[in-house]
C-alpha positions as CSV (number, residue, x, y, z in Angstrom):
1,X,28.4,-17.7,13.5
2,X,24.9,-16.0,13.4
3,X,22.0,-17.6,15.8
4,X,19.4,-20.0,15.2
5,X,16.9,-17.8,14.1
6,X,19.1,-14.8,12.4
7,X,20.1,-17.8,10.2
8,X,17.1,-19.2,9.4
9,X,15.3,-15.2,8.6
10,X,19.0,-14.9,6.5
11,X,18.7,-17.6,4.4
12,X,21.4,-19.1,5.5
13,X,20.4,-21.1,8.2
14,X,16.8,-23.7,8.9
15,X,14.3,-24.0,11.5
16,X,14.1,-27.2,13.7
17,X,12.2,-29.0,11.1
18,X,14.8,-28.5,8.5
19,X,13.0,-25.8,6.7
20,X,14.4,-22.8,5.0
21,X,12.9,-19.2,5.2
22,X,12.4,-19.8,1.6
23,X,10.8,-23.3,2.0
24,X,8.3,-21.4,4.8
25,X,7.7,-18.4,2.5
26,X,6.8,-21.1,-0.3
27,X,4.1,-23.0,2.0
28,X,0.6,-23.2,0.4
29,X,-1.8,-21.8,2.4
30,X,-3.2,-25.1,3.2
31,X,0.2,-25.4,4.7
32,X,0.3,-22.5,6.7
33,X,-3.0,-22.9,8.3
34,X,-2.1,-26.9,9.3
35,X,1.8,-26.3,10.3
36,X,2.4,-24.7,13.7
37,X,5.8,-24.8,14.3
38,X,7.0,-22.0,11.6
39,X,5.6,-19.2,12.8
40,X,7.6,-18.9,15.5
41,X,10.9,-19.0,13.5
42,X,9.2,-16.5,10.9
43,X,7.9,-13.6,13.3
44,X,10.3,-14.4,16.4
45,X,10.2,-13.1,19.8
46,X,11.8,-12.7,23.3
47,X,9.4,-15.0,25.4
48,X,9.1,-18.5,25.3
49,X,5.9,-19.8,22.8
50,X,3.1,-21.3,24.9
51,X,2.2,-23.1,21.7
52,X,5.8,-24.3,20.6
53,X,8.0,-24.3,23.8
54,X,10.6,-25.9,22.0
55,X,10.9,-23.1,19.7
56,X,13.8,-20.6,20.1
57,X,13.6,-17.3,21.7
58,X,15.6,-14.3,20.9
59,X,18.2,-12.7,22.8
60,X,19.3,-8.7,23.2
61,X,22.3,-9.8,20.6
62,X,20.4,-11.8,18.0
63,X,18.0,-8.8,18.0
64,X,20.4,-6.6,17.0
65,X,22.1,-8.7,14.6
66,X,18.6,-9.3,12.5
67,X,17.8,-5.7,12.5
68,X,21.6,-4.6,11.0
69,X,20.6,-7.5,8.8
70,X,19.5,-6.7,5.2
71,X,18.4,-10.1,4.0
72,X,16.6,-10.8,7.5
73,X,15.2,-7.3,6.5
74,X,13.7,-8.9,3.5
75,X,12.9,-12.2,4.4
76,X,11.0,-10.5,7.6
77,X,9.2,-8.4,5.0
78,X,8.2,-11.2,2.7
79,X,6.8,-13.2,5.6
80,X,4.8,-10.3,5.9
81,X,3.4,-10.1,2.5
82,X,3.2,-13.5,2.8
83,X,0.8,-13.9,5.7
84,X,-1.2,-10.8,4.1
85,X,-1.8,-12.8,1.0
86,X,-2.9,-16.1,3.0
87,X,-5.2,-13.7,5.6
88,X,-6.4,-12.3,2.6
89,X,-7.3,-15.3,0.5
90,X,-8.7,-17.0,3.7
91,X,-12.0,-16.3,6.0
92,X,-11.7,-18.8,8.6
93,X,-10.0,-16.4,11.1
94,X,-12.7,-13.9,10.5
95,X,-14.7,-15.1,13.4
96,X,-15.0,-14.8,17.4
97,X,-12.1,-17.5,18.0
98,X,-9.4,-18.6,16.3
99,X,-5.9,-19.7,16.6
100,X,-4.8,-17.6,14.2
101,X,-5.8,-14.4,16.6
102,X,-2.7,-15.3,18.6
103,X,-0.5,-15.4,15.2
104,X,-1.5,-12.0,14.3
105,X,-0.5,-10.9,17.8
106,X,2.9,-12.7,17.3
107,X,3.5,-11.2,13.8
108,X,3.1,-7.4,15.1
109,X,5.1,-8.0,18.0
110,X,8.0,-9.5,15.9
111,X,7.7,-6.9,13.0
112,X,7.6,-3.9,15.7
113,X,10.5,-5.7,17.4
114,X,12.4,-6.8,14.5
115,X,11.4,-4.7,11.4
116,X,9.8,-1.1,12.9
117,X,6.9,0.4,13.1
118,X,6.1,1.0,10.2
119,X,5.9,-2.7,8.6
120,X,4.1,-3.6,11.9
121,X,1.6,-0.9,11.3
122,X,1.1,-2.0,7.8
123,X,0.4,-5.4,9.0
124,X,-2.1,-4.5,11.4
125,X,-3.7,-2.2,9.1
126,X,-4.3,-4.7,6.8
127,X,-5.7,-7.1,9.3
128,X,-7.9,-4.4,10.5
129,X,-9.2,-3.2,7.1
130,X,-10.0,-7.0,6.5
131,X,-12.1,-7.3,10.1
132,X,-14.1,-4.5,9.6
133,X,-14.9,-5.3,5.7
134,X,-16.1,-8.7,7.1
135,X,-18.4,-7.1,9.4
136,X,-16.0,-7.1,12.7
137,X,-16.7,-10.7,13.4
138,X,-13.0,-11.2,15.7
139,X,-13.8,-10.8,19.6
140,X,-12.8,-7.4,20.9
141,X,-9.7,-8.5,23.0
142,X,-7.8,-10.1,20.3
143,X,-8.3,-7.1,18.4
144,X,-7.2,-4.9,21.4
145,X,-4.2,-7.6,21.9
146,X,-3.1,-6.6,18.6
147,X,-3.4,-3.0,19.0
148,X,-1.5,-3.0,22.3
149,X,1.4,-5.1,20.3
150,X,1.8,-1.8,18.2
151,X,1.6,0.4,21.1
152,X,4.0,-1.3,23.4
């Protein structure tokens, strides 16, 4: 019987408020921005959430179970694209402060973790390319918080 979260990012399983990866992946943007409690479930990690300390946290096994995984694969993938479409339709996190500085940390930290390098990379790039086209408005350390996810 798979974990919690390898479940929920295989489809066959739901988060803690009864969603499925495909309910979360389905979120209007509106959504996403308002609801904190998926993002934890969607880019997973090792550590305990300061934000949602109820959330669940990975283990060595689970780790390993969603990377051998080809439909966490894609559903990790897809919650990618998704949060590049809803950074890229939005401007509110392009500014010194913002919550959503700590999601982008999150998200490539799980996709390194989870996915490889390369999807995390892609991520980042994208988040980067949208920072500088809006003038570099995000406060250096988030940006180095995200670079240092990639690195580490």
């Amino acid at each position: 019987m798979p974990h919690p979260i390898h479940a929920f990012l295989s489809g066959s399983g739901r988060d803690a408020s009864g969603r499925s990866v495909s309910d979360v992946l389905a979120m209007d943007d509106r959504a996403l921005e308002a609801v904190h409690d998926y993002i934890q479930w969607l880019f997973p990690l090792p550590t305990r959430s300061m934000a949602q300390p109820q959330s669940p946290v990975l283990d060595a096994s689970e780790i390993l179970a969603i990377r051998d995984d080809p439909a966490a694969q894609a559903n990790l993938r897809a919650g990618a694209q998704r949060m590049r479409r809803f950074y890229g339709l939005n401007d509110h996190w392009l500014t010194g402060f913002d919550h959503n500085h700590l999601r982008i940390t999150r998200i490539v930290t799980s996709l390194k973790l989870l996915a490889g390098d390369d999807e995390a990379k892609r991520f980042l790039s994208f988040v980067e390319d949208r920072c500088r086209a809006a003038r570099d408005p995000v406060n250096a350390r988030s940006r180095e918080y995200w670079r240092a996810a990639l690195r580490d």
